[in-house]
C-alpha positions as CSV (number, residue, x, y, z in Angstrom):
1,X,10.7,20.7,-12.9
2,X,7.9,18.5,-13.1
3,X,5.2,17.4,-10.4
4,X,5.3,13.5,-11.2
5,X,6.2,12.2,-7.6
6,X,7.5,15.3,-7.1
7,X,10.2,15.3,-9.2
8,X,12.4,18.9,-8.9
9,X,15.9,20.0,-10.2
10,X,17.6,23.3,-9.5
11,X,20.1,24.1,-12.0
12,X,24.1,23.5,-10.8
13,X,22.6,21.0,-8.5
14,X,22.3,17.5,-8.4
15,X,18.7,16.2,-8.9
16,X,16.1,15.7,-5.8
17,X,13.0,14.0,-5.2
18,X,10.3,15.6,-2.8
19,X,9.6,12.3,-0.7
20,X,7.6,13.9,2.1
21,X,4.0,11.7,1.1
22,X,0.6,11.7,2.9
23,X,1.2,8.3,4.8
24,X,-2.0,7.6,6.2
25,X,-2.6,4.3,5.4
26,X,-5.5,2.4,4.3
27,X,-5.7,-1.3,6.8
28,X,-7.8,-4.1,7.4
29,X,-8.5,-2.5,10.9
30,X,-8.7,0.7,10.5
31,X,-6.6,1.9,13.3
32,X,-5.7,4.8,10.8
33,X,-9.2,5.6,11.0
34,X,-9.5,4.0,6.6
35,X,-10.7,0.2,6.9
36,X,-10.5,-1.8,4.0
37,X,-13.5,-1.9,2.7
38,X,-14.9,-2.5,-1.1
39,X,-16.3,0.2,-3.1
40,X,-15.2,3.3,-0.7
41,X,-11.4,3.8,-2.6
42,X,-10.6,5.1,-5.9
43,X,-7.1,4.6,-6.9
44,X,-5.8,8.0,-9.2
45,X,-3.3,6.2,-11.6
46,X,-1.8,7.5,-15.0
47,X,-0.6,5.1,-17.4
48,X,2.3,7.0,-18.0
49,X,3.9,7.2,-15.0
50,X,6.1,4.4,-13.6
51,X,5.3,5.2,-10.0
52,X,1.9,4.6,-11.1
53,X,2.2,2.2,-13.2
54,X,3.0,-0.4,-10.7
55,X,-0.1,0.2,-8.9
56,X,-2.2,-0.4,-11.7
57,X,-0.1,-3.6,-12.2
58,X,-0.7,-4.6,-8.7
59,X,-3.9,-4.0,-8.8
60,X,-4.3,-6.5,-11.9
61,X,-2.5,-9.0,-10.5
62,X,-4.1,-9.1,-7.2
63,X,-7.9,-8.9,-8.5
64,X,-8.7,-6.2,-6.7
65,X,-10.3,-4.4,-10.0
66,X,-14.0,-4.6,-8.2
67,X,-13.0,-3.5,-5.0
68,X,-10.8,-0.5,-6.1
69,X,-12.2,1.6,-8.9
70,X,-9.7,3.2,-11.2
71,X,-9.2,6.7,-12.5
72,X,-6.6,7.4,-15.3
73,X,-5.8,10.9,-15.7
74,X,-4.4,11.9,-19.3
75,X,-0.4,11.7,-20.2
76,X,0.3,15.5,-19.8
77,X,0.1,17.8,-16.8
78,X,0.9,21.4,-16.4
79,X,2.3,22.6,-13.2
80,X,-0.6,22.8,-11.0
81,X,-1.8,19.1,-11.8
82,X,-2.6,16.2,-13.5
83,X,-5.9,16.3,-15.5
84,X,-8.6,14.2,-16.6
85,X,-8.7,14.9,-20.2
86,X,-9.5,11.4,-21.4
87,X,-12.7,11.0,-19.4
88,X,-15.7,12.3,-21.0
89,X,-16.2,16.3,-20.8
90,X,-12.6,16.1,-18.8
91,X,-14.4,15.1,-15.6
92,X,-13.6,12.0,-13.1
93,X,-16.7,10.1,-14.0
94,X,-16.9,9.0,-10.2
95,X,-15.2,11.9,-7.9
96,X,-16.1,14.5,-10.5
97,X,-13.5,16.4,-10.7
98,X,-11.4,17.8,-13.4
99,X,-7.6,18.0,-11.9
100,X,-6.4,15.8,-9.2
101,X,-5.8,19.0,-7.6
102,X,-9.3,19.2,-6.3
103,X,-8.9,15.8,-4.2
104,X,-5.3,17.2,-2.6
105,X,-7.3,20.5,-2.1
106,X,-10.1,19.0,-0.2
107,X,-8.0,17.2,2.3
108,X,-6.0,20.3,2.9
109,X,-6.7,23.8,1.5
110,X,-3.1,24.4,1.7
111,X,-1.6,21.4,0.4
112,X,2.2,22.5,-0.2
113,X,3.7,20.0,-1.7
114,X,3.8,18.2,-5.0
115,X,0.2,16.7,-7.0
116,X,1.5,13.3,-7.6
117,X,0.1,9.6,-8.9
118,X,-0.7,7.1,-7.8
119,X,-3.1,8.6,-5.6
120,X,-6.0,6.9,-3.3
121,X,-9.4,8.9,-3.1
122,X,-11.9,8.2,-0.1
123,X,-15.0,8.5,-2.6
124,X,-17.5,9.6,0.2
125,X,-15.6,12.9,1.2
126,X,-13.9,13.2,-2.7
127,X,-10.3,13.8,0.0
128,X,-7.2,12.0,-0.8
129,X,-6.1,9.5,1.9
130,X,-2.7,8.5,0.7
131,X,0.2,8.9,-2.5
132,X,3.0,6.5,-0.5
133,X,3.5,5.0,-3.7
134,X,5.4,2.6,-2.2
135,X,3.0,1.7,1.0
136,X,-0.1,1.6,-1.5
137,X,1.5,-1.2,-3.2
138,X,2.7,-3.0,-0.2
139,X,-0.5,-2.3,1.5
140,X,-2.0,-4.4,-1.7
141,X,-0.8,-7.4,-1.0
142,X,-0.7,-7.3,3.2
143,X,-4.3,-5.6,4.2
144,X,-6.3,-6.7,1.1
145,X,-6.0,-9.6,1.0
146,X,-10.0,-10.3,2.0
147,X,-10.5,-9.1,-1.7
148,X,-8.0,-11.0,-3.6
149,X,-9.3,-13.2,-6.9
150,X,-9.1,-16.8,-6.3
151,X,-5.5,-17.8,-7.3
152,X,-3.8,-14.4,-6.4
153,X,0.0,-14.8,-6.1
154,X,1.9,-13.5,-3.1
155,X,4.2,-10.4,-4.0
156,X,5.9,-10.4,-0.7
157,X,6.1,-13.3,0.9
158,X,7.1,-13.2,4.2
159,X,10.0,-15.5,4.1
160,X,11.7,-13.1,1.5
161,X,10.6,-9.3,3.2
162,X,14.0,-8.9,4.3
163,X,16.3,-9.6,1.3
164,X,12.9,-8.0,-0.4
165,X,13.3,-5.0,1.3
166,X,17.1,-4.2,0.2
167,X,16.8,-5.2,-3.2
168,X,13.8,-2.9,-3.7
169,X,15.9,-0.2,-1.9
170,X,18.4,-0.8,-4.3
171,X,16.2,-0.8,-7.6
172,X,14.7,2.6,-5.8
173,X,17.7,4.7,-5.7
174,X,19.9,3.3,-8.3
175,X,17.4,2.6,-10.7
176,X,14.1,4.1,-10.5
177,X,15.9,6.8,-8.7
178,X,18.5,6.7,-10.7
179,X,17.4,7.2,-14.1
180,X,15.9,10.6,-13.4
181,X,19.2,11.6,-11.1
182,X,20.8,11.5,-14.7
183,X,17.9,13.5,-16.7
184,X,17.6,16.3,-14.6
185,X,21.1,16.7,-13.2
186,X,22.3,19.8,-13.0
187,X,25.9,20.2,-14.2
188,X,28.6,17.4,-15.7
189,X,29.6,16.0,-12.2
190,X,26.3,15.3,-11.1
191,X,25.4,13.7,-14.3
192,X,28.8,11.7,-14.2
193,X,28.3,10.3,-11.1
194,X,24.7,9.4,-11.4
195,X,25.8,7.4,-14.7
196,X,28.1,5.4,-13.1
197,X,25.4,4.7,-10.2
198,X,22.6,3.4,-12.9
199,X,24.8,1.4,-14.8
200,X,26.4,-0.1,-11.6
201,X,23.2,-1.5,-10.6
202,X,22.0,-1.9,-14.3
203,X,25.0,-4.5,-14.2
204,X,24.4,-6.1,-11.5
205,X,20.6,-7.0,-12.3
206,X,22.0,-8.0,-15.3
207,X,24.2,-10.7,-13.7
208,X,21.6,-11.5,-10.8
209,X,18.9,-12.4,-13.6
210,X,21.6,-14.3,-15.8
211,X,20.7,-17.4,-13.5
212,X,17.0,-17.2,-11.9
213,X,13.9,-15.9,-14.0
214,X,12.9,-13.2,-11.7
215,X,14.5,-10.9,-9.1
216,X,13.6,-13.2,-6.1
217,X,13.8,-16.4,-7.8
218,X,11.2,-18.7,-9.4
219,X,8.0,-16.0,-9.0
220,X,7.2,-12.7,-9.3
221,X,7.1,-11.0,-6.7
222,X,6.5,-6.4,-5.9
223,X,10.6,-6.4,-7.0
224,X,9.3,-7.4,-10.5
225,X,6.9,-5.0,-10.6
226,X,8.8,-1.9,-9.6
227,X,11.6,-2.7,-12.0
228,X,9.5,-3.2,-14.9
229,X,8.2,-0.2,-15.4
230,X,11.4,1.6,-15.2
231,X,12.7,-1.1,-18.5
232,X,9.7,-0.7,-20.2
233,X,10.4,3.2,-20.3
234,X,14.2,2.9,-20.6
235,X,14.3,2.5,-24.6
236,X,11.6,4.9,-25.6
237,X,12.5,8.1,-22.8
238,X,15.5,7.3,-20.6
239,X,17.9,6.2,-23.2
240,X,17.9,9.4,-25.1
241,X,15.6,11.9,-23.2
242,X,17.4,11.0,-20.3
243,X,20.5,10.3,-21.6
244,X,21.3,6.7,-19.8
245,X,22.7,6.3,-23.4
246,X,25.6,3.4,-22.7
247,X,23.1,0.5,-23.6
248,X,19.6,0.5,-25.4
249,X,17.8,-2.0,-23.1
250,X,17.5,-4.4,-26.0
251,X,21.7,-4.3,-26.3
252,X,21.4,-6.0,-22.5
253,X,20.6,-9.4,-23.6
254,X,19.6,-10.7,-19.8
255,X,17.4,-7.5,-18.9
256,X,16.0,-7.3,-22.3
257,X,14.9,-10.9,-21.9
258,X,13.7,-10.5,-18.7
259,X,11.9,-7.2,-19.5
260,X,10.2,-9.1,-22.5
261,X,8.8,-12.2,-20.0
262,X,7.4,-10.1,-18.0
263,X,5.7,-7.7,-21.0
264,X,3.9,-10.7,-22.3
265,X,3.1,-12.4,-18.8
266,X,-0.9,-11.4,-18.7
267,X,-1.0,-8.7,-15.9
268,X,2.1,-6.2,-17.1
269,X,2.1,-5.5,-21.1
270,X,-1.8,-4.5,-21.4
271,X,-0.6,-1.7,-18.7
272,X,1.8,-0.7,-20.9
273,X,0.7,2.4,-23.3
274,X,4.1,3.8,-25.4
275,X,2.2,6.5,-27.2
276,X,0.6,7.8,-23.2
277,X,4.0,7.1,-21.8
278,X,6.2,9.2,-24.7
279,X,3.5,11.9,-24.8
280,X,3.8,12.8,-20.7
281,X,8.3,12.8,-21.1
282,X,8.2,14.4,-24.2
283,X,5.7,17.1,-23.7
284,X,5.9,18.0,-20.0
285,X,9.7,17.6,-19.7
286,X,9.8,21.1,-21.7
287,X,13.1,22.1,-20.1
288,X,15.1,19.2,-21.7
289,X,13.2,19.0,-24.8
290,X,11.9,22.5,-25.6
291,X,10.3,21.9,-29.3
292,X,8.1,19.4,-27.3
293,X,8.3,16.9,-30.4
294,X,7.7,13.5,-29.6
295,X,9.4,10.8,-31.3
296,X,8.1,8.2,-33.3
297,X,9.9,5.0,-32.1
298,X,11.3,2.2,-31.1
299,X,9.3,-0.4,-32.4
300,X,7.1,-1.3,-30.0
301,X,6.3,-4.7,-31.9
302,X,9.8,-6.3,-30.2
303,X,8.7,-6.9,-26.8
304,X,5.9,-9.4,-28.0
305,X,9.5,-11.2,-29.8
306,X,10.1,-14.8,-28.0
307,X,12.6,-14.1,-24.6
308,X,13.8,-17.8,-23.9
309,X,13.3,-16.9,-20.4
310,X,11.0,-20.1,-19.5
311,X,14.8,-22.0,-20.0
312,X,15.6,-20.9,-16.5
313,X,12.1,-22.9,-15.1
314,X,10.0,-21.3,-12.2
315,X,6.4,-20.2,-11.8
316,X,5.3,-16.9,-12.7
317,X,2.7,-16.8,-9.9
318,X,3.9,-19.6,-7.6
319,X,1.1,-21.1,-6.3
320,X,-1.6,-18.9,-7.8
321,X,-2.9,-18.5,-11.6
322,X,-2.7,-15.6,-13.7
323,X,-5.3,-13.1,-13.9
324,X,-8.3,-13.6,-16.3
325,X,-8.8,-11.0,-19.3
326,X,-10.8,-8.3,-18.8
């Protein structure tokens, strides 16, 4: 059992996700009583979580770094919540607090349901607004968009929502879904048949990227961004701790490549933190790996190898730039 996105397994079942999120949303009018509005959000994000882990890349990519401060809780959690143990005396240096908890707590006293990231803080009343992971993302690109950076590419472009849509439903259940449908399943049948569901849809990425550079075509777009961080985790915890063992990701010549263009395309591989990411798997996820030892590889030094991907043309950020350093 683990509280990441509310991840739960009961044994001799088949794995579920608790999906019931706070779903107040955060708009450029306010009509859910949260306007946009720069300075008055703090998005909760750990690095090594791959729900949250696309908000931070979002984030980057968007420019939205001064408008939405960032809090990075620590790689491990125990079952009440996720801590700030890499902030100076364990303490949020803006919502000072020590657990995430606190900011579930003080928008209800009674919250029942799991402490997940990513989160978003109103800073004023220290009260968690939302943890739709997948609305906060959307929500990004559509209602921020008065405090984008100059050059900000469009991550979902209107003319591709709808074909959008299903292919992120897709990479949801199969993949991102899918991965933890085989690590926590509960007897040989469930894990049989979520195998064949991942590797289903790992094959058919894998022939859908054979011929354009990204998921949509010539740009990235929020399909990119939620796939990625489920391939940059597959090698060092899926493959074995898992056990989606029928392919390393680097024995998928087409996803590997594509996995690597994105790693080193400014805006995804600084988000990236293997020791973070191993550390929170390894260590939390007690019940399948009791001695809570965390291994020492892969080789993190291949996704920086050359990916031949620029072969197939396009523009990583369409019309926009890439983000500057920070």
């Amino acid at each position: 059992m683990s509280n990441e996105q509310g991840v739960y397994s009961v044994p001799g079942t088949s794995f579920t996700r608790d999906t019931n999120y706070i779903q107040t949303r955060i708009t450029a009018d306010g009509r859910e009583g949260f306007p946009v509005e720069a300075g008055r959000y703090r998005l909760i994000a750990a690095k090594a979580c791959p729900w949250a882990n696309r908000s931070i890349i979002v984030r980057r990519l968007l420019g939205l770094e001064d408008a939405i401060s960032l809090g990075m809780p620590g790689p491990l959690h125990d079952k009440n919540s996720w801590t700030f143990d890499l902030d100076p005396g364990g303490v949020d240096p803006v919502l000072g607090i020590e657990r995430i908890q606190q900011a579930y707590f003080a928008y209800d006293p009674d919250y029942p349901r799991g402490i997940t990231v990513p989160v978003i803080v109103d800073v004023p009343t220290g009260k968690v607004v939302t943890n739709d992971f997948a609305q906060i993302t959307l929500d990004f690109s559509t209602e921020w968009t008065a405090f984008h950076r100059e050059g900000a590419p469009d991550l979902y472009p209107v003319h591709l929502r709808a074909e959008m849509d299903q292919v992120m439903r897709r990479i949801y259940t199969e993949v991102n879904n899918g991965v933890y449908r085989c690590g926590f399943a509960g007897t040989q049948e469930a894990y049989d048949a979520a195998y064949d569901r991942l590797w289903t849809a790992l094959d058919w990425l894998e022939e859908r990227l054979a011929s354009q550079r990204y998921l949509m075509g010539d740009s990235i777009t929020e399909a990119d961004v939620r796939l990625f961080t489920t391939l940059a985790r597959f090698d060092a915890v899926y493959h074995g701790h898992f056990k989606c063992n029928r392919s390393k990701l680097t024995e998928m010549p087409v996803l590997w490549a594509y996995a690597r263009d994105l790693f080193q395309t400014p805006g995804f591989g600084e988000t990236i933190d293997f020791d973070q990411i191993k550390t929170h798997y390894y260590g939390v996820h007690r019940d399948l790996n009791p001695s809570g030892i965390i291994p020492a590889g892969p080789d993190e030094t291949v996704w920086t190898t050359p990916h031949g991907r620029e072969a197939l043309g396009g523009r990583p950020f369409g019309d926009g730039t890439a983000p500057e350093p920070r």
